[in-house]
N, CA, C and O atoms as CSV, one atom per row, in Angstrom:
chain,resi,resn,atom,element,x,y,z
A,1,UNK,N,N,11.334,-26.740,13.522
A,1,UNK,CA,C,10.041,-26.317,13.022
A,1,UNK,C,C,10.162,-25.956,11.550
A,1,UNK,O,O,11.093,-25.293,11.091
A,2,UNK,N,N,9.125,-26.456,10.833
A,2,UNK,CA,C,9.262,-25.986,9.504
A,2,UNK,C,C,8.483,-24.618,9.170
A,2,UNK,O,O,7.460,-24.405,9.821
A,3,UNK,N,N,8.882,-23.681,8.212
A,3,UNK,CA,C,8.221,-22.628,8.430
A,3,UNK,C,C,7.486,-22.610,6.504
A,3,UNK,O,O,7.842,-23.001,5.392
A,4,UNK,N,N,6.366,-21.920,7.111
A,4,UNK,CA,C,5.220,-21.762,6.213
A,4,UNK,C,C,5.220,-21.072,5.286
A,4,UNK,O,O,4.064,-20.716,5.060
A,5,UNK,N,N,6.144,-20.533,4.362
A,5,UNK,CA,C,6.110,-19.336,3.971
A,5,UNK,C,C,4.953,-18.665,2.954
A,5,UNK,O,O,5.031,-17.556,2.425
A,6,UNK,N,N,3.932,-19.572,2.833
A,6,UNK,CA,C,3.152,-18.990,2.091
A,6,UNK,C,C,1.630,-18.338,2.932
A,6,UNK,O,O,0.833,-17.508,2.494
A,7,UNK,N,N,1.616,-19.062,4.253
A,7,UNK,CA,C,1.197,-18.247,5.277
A,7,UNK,C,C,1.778,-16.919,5.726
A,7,UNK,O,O,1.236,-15.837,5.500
A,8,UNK,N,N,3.120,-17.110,6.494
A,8,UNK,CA,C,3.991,-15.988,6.115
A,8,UNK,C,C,3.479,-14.711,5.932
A,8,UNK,O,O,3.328,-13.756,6.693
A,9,UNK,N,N,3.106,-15.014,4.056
A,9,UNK,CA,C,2.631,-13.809,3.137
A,9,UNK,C,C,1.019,-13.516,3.624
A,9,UNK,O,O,0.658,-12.484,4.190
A,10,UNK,N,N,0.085,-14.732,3.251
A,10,UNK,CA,C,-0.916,-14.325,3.934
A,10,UNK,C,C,-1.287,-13.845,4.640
A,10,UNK,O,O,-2.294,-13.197,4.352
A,11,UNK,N,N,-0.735,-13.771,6.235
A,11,UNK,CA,C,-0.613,-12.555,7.483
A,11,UNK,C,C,-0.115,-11.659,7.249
A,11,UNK,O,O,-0.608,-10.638,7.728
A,12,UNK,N,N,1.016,-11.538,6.471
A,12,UNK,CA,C,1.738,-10.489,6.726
A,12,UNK,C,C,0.828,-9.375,5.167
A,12,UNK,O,O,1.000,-8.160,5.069
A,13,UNK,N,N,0.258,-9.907,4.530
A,13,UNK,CA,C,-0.522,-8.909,3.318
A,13,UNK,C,C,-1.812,-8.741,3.951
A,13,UNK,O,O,-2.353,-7.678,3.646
A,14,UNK,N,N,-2.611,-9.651,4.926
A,14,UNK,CA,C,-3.778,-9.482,5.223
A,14,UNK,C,C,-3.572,-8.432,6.195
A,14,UNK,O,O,-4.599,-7.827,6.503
A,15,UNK,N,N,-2.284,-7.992,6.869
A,15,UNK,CA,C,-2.470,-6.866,8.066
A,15,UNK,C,C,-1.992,-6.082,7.490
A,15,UNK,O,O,-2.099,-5.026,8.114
A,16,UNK,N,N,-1.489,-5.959,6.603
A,16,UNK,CA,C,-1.081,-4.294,5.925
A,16,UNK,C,C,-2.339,-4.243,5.201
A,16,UNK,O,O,-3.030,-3.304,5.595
A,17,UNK,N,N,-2.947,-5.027,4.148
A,17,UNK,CA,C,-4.237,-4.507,3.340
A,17,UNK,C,C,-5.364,-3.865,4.533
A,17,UNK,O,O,-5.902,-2.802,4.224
A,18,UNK,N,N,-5.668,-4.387,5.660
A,18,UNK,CA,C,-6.265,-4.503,6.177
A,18,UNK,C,C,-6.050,-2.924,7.118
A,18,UNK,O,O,-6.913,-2.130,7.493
A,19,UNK,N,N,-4.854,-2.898,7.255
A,19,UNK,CA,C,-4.037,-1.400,7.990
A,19,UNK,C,C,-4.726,-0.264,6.770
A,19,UNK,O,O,-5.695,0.495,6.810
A,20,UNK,N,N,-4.035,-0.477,6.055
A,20,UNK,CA,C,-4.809,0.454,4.760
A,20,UNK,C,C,-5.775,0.744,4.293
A,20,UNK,O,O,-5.928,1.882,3.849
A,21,UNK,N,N,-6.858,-0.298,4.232
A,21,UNK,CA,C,-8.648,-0.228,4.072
A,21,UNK,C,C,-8.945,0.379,5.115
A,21,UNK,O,O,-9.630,1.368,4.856
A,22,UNK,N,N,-8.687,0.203,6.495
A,22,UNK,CA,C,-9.079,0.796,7.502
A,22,UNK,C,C,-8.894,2.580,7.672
A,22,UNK,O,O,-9.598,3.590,7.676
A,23,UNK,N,N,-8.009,2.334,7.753
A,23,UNK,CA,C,-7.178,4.217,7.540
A,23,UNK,C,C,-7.809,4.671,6.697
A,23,UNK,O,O,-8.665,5.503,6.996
A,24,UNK,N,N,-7.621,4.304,5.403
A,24,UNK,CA,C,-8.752,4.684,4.212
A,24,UNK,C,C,-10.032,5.284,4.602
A,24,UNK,O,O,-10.295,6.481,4.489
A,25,UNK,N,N,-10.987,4.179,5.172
A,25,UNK,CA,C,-12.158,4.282,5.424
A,25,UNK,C,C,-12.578,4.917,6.445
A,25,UNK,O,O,-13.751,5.223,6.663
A,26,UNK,N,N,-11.479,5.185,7.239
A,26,UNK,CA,C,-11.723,6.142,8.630
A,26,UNK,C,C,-11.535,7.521,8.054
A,26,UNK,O,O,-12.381,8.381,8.298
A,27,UNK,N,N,-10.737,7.727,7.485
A,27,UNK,CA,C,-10.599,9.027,6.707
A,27,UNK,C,C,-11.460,9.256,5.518
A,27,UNK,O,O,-11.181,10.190,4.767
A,28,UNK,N,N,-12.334,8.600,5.312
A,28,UNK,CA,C,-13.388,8.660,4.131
A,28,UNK,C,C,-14.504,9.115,5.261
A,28,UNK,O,O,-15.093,10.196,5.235
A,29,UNK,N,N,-14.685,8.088,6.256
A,29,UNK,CA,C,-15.968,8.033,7.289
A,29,UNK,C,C,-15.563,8.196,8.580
A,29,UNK,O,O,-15.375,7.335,9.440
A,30,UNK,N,N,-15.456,9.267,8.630
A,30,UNK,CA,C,-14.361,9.938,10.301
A,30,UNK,C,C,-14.983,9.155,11.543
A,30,UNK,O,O,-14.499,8.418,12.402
A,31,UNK,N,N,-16.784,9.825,11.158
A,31,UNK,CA,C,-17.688,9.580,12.473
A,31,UNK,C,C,-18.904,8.461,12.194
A,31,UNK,O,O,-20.071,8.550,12.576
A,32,UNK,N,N,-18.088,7.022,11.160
A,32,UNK,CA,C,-18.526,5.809,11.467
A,32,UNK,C,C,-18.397,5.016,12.428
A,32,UNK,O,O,-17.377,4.387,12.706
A,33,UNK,N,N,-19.547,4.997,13.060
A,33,UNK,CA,C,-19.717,3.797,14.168
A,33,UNK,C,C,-19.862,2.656,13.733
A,33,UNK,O,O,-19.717,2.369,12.545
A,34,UNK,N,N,-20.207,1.740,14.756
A,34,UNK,CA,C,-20.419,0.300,14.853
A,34,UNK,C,C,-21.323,0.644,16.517
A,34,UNK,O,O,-20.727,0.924,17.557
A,35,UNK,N,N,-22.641,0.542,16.397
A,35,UNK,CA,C,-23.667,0.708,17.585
A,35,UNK,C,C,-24.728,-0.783,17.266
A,35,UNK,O,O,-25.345,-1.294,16.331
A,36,UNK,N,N,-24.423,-1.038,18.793
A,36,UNK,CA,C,-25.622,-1.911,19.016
A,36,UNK,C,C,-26.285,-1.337,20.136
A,36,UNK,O,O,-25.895,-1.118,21.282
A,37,UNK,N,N,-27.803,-1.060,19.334
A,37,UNK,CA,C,-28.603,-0.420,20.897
A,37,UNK,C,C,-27.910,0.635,21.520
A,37,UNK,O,O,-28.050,1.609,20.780
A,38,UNK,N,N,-27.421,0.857,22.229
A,38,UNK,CA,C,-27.188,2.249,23.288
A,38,UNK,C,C,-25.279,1.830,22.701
A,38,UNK,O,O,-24.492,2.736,22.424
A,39,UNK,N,N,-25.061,0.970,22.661
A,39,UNK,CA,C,-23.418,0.703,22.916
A,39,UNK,C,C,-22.731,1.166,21.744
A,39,UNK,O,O,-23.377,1.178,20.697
A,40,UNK,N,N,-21.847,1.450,21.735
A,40,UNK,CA,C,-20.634,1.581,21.290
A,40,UNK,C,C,-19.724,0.249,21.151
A,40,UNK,O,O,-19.509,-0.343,22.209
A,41,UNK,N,N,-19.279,-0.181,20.208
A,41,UNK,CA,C,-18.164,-1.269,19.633
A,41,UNK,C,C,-17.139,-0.751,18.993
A,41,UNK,O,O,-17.117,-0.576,17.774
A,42,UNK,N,N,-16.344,-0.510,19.674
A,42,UNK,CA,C,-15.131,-0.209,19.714
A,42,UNK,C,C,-14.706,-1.274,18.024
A,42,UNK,O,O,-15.503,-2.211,17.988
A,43,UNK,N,N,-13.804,-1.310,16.868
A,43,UNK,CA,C,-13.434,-2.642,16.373
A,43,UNK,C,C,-12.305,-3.254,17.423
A,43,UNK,O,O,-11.894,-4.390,17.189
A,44,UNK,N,N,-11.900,-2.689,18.328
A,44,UNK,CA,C,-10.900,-3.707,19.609
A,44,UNK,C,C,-11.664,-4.689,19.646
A,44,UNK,O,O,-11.237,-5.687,19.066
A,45,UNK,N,N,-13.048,-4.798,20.319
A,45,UNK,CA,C,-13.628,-5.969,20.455
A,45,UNK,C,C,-13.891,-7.085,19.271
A,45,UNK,O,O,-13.592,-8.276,19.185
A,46,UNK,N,N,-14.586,-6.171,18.393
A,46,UNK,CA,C,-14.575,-7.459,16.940
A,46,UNK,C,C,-12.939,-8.205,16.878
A,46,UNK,O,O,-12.540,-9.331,17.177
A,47,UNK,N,N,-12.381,-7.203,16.439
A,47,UNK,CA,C,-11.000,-7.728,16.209
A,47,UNK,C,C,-10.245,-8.812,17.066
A,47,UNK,O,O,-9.568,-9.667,16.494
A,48,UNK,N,N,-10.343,-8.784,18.225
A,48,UNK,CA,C,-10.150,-10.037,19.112
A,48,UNK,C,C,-10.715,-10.767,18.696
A,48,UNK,O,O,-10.072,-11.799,18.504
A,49,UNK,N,N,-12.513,-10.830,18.180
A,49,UNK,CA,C,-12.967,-12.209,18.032
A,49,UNK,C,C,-11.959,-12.750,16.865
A,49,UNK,O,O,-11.363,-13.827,16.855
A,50,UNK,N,N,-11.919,-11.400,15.590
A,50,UNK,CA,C,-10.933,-12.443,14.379
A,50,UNK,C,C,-10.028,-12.984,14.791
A,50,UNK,O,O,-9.982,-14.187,14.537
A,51,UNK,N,N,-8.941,-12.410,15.572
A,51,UNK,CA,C,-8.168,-12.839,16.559
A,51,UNK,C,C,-8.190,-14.241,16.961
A,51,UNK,O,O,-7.178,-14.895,16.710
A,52,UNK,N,N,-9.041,-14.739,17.468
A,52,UNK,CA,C,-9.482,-15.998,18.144
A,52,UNK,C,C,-10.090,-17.142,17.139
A,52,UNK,O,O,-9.865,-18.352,17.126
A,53,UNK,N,N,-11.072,-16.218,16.169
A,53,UNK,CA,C,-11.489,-17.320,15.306
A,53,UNK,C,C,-10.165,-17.821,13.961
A,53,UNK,O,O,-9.834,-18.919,13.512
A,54,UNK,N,N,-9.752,-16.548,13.705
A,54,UNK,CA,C,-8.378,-17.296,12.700
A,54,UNK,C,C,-7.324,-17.689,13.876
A,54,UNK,O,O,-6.662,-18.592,13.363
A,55,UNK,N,N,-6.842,-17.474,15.163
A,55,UNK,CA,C,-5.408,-17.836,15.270
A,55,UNK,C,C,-5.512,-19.320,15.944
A,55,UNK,O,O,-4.664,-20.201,15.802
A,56,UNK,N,N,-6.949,-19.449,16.852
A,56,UNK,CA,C,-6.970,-21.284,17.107
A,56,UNK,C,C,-6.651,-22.030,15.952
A,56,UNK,O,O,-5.557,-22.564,15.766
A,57,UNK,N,N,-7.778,-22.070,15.041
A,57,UNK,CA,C,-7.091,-23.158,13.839
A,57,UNK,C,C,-5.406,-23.195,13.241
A,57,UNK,O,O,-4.757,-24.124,12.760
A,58,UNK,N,N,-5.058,-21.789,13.502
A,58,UNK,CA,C,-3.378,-21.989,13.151
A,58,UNK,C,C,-2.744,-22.825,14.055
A,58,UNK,O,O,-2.042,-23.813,13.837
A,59,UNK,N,N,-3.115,-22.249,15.213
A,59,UNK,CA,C,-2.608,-23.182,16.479
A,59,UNK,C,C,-2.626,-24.615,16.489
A,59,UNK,O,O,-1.643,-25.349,16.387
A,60,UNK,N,N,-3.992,-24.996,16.639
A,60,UNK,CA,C,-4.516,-26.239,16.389
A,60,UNK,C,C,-4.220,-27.408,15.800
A,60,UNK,O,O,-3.917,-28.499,16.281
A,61,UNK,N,N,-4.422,-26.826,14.060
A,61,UNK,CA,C,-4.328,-27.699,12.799
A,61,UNK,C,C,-3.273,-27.299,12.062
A,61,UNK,O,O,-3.032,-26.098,11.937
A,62,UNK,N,N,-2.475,-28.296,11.452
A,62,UNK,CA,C,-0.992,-28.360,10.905
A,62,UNK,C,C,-1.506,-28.970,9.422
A,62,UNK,O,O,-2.428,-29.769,9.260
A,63,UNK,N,N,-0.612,-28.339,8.332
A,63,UNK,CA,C,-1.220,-28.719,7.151
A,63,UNK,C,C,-1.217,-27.450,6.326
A,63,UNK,O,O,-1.056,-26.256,6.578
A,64,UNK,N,N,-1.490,-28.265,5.103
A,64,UNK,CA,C,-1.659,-26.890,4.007
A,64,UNK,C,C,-3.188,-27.050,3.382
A,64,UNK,O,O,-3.450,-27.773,2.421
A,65,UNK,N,N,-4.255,-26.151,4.186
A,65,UNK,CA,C,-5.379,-26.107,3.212
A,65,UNK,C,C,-5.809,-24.588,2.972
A,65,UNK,O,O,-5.197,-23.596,3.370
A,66,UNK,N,N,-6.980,-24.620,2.242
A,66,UNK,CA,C,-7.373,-23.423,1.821
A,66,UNK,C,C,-8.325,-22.673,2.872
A,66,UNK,O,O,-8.566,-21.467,2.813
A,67,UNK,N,N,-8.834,-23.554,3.846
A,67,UNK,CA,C,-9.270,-23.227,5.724
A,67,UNK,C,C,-8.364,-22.426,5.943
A,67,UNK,O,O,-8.535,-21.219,6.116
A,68,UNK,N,N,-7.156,-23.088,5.962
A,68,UNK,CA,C,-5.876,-22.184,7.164
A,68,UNK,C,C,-5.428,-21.306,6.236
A,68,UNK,O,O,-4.793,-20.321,6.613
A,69,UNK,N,N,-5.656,-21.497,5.051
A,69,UNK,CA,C,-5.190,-19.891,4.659
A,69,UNK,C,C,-6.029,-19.011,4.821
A,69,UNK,O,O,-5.562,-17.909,5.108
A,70,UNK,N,N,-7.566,-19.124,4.710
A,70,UNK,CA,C,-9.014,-18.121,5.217
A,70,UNK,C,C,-8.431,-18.040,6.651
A,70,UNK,O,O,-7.960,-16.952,6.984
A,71,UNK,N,N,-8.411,-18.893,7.389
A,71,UNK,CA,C,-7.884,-18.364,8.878
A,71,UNK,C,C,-6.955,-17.482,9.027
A,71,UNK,O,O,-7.251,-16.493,9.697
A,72,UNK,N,N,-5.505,-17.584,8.423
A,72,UNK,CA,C,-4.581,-17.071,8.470
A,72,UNK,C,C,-5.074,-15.228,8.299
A,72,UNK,O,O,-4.902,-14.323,9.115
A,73,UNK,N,N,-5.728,-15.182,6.901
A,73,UNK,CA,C,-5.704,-13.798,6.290
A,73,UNK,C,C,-7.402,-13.557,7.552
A,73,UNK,O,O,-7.602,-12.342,7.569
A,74,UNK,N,N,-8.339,-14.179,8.332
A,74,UNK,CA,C,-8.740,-13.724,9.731
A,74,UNK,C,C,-7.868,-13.211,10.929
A,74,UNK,O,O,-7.984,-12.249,11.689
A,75,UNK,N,N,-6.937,-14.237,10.805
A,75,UNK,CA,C,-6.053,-13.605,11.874
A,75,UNK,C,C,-5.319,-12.447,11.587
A,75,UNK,O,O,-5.378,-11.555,12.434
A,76,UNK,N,N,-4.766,-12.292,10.771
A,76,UNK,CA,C,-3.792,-11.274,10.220
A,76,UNK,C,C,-4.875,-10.008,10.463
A,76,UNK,O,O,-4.458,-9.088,11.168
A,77,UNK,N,N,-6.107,-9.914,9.973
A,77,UNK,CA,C,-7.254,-8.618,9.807
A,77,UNK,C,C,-7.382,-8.209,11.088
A,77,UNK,O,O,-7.448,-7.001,11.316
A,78,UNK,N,N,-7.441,-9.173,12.158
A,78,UNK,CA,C,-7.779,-9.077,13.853
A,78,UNK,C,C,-6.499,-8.333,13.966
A,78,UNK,O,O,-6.568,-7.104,13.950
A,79,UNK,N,N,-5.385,-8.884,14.073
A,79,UNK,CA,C,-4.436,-8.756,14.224
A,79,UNK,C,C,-3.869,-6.818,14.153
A,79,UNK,O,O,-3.446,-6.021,14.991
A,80,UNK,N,N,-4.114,-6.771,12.972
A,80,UNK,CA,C,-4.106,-5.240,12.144
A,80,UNK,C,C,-4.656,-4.771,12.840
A,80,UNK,O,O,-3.958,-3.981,13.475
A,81,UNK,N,N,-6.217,-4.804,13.317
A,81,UNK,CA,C,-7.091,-3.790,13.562
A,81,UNK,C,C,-6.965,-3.764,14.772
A,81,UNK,O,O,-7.359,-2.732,15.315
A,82,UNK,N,N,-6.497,-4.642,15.480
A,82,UNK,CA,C,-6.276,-4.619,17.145
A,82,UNK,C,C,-4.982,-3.506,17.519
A,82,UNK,O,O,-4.951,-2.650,18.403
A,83,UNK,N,N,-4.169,-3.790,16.716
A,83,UNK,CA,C,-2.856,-3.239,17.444
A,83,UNK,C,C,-2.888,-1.606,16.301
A,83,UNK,O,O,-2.101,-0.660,16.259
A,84,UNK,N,N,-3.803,-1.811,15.735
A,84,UNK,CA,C,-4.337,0.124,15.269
A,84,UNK,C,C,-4.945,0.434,16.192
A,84,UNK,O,O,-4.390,1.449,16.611
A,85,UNK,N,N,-6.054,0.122,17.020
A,85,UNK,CA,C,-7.093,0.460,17.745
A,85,UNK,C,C,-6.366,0.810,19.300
A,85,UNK,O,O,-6.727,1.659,20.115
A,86,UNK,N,N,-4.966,-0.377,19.408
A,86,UNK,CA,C,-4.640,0.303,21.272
A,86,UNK,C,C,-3.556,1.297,21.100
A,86,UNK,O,O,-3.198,1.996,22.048
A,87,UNK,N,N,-2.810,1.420,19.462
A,87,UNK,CA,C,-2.055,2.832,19.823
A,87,UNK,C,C,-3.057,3.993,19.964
A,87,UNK,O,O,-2.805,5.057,20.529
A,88,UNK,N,N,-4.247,3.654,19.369
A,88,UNK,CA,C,-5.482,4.979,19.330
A,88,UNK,C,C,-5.739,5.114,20.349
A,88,UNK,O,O,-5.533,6.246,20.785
A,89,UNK,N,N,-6.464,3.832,21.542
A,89,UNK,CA,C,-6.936,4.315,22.888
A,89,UNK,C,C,-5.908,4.935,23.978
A,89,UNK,O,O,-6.240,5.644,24.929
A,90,UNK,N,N,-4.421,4.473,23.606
A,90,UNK,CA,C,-3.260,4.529,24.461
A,90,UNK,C,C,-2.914,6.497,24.412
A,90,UNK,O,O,-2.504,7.209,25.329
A,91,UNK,N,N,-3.257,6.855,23.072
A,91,UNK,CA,C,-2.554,7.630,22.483
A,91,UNK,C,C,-3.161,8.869,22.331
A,91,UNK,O,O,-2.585,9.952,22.229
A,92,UNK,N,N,-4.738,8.586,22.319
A,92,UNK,CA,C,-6.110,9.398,21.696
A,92,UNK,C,C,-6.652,9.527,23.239
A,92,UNK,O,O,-6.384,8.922,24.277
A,93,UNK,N,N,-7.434,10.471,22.942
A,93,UNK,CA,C,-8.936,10.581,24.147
A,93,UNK,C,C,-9.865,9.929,23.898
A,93,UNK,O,O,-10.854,10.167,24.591
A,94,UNK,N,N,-10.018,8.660,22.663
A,94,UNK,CA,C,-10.615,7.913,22.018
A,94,UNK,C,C,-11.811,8.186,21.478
A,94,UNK,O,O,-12.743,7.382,21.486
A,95,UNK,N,N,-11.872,9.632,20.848
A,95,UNK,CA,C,-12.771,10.326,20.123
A,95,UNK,C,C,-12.986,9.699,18.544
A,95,UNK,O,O,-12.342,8.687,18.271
A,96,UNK,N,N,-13.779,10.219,17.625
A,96,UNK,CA,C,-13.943,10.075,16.700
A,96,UNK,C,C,-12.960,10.935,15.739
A,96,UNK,O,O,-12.405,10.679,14.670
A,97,UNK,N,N,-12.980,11.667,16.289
A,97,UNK,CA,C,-11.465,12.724,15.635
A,97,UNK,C,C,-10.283,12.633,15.225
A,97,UNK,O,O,-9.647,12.987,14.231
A,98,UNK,N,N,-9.911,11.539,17.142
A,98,UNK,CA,C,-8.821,11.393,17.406
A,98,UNK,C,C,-7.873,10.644,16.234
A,98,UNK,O,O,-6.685,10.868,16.001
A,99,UNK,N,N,-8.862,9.585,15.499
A,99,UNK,CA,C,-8.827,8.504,14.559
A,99,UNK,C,C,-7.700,9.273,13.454
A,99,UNK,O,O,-6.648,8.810,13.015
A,100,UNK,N,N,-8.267,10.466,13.218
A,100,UNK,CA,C,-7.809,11.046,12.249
A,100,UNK,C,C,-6.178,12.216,12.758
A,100,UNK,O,O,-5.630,13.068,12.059
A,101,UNK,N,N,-5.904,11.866,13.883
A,101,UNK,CA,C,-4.770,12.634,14.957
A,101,UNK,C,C,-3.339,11.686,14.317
A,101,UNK,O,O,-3.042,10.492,14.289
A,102,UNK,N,N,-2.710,12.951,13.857
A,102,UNK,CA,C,-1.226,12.463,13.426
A,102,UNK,C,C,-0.332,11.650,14.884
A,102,UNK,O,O,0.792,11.327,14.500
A,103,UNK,N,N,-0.497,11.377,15.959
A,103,UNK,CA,C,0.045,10.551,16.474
A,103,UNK,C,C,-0.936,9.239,16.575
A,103,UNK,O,O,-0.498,8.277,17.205
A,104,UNK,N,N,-1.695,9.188,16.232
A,104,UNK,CA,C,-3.291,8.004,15.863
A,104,UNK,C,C,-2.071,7.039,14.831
A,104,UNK,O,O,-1.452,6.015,15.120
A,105,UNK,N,N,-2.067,7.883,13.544
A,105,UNK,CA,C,-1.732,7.655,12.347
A,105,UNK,C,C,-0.228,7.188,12.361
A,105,UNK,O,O,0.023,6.438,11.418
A,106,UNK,N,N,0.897,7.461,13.247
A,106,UNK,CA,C,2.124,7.470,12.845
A,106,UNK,C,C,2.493,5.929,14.004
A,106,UNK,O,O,3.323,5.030,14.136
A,107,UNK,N,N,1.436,6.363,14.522
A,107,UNK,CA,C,1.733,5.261,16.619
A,107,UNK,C,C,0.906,3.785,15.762
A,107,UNK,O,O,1.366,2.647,15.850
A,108,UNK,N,N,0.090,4.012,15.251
A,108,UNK,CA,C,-0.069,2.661,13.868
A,108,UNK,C,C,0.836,2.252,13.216
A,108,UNK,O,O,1.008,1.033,13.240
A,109,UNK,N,N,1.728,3.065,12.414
A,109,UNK,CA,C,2.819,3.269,11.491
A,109,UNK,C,C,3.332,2.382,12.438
A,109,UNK,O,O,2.878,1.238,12.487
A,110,UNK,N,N,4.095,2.698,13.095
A,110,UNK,CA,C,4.964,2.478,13.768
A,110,UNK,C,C,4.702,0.500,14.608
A,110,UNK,O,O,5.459,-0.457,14.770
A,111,UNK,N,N,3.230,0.773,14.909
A,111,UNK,CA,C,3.228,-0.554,15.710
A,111,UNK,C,C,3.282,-1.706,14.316
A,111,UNK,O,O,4.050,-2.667,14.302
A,112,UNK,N,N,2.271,-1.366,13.147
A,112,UNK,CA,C,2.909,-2.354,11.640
A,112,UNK,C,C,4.206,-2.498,11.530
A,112,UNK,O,O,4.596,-3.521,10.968
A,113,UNK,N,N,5.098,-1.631,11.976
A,113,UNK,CA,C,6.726,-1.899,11.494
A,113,UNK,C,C,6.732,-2.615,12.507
A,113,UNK,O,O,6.477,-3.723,12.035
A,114,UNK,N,N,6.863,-2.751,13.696
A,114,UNK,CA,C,7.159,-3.390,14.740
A,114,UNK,C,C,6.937,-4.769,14.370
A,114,UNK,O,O,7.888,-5.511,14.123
A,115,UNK,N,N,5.484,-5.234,14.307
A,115,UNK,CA,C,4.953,-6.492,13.570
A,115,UNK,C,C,5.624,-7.000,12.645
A,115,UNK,O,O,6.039,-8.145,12.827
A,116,UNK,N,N,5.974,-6.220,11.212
A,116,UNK,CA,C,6.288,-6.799,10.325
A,116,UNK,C,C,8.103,-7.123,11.045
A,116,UNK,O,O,8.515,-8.280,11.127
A,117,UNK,N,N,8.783,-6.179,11.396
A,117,UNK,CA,C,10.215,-6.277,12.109
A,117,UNK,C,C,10.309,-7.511,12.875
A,117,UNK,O,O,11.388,-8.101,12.827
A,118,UNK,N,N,9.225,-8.076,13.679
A,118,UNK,CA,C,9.596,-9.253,14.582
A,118,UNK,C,C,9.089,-10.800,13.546
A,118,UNK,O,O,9.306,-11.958,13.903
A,119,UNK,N,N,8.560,-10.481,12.555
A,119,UNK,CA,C,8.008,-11.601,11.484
A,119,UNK,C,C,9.694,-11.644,10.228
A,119,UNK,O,O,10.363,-12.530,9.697
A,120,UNK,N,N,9.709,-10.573,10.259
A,120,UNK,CA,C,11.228,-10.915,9.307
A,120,UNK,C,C,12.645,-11.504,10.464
A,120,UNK,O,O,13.609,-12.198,10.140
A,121,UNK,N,N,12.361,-11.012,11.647
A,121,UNK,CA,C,13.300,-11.525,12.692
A,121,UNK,C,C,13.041,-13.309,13.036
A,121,UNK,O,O,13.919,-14.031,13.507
A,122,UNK,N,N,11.640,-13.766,12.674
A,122,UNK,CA,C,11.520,-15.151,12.833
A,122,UNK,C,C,11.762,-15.587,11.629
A,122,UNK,O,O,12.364,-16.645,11.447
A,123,UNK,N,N,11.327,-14.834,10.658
A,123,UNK,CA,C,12.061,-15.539,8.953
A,123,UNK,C,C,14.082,-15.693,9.253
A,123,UNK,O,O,14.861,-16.643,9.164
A,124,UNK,N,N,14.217,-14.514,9.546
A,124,UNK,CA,C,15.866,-14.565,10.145
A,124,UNK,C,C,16.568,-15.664,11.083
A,124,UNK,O,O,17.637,-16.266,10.979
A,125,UNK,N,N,15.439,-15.688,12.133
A,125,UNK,CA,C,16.180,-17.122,12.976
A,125,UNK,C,C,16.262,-18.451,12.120
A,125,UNK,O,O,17.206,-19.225,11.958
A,126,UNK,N,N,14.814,-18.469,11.565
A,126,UNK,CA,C,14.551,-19.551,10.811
A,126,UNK,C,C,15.399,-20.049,9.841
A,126,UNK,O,O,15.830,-21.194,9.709
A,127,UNK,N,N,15.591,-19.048,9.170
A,127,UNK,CA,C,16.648,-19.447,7.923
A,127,UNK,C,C,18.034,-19.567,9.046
A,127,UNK,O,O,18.423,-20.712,8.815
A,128,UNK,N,N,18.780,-19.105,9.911
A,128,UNK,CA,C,19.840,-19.777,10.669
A,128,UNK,C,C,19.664,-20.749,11.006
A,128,UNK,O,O,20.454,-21.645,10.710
A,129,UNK,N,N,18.335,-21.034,11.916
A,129,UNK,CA,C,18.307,-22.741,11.710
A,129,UNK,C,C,18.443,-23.662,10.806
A,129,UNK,O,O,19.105,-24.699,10.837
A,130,UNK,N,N,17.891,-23.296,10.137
A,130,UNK,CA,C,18.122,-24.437,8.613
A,130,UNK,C,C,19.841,-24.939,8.325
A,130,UNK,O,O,20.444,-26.001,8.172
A,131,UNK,N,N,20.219,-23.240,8.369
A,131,UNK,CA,C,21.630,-23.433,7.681
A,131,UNK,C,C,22.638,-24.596,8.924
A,131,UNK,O,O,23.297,-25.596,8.639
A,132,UNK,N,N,22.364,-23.870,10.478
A,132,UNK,CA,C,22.522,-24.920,11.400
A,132,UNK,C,C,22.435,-26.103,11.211
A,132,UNK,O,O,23.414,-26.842,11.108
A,133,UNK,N,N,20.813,-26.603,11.107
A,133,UNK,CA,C,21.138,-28.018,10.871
A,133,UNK,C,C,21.472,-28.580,9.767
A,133,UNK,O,O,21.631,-29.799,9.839
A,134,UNK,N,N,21.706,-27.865,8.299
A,134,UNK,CA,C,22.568,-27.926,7.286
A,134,UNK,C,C,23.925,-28.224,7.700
A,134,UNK,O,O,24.486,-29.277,7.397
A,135,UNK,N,N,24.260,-27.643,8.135
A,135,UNK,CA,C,25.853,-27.967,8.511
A,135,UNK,C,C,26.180,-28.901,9.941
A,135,UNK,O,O,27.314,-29.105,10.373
A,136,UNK,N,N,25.359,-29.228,10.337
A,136,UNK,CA,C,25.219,-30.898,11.403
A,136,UNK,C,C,25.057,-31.921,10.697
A,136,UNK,O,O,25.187,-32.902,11.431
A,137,UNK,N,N,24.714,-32.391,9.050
A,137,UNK,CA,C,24.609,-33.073,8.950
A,137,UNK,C,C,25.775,-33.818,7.847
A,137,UNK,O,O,25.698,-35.019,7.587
């Protein structure tokens, strides 16, 4: 497999910017919603859709355009805001408060390192492969 590295960056800057605007803005706007009618929208739910609408076309379509990089930095935003949102429900009483709760904040921390840790671990295999089939030939 050849690896992308300028996607790579794109996911991997679109879920930290995206980690950071968020936190930001939750701590600017504690008790901002997202209400339709009577409901409550969690961003879990949006965020799956980015989820779905940037990570098919990665899946999908092979190539270098300026689509799959808009997809890429969609997926990466889903991505971010999803795996902020289930250390919160996992972690929180899923209050408006909670958002702002030092295990909210650190159980995020922590799930971005995780992310970014298993993306430098596929940059890591990757580059052994190379050198592998470097030295098969």
């Amino acid at each position: 497999m050849k690896l992308n590295i300028k996607r790579v960056v794109i996911v991997l800057a679109s879920i930290l910017m995206t980690f950071v605007t968020l936190r930001i803005y939750l701590y600017l706007f504690p008790n901002a919603n997202f209400d339709v009618g009577d409901y409550n929208i969690h961003h879990l739910f949006t965020e799956l859709l980015l989820v779905v609408i940037g990570g098919l076309p990665l899946v999908f379509f092979e190539g270098h355009s300026r689509k799959l990089d808009v997809a890429a930095v969609v997926f990466g935003m889903g991505l971010s805001m999803a795996f902020d949102e289930w250390v919160y429900l996992i972690a929180t009483d899923g209050s408006d408060a909670s958002y702002l709760l030092p295990i909210s904040f650190w159980g995020a921390v922590v799930m971005m390192a995780l992310i970014f840790g298993y993306a430098f671990l596929l940059l890591a295999v990757s580059h052994g492969c190379k050198r592998i089939n470097k030295a098969d030939e």
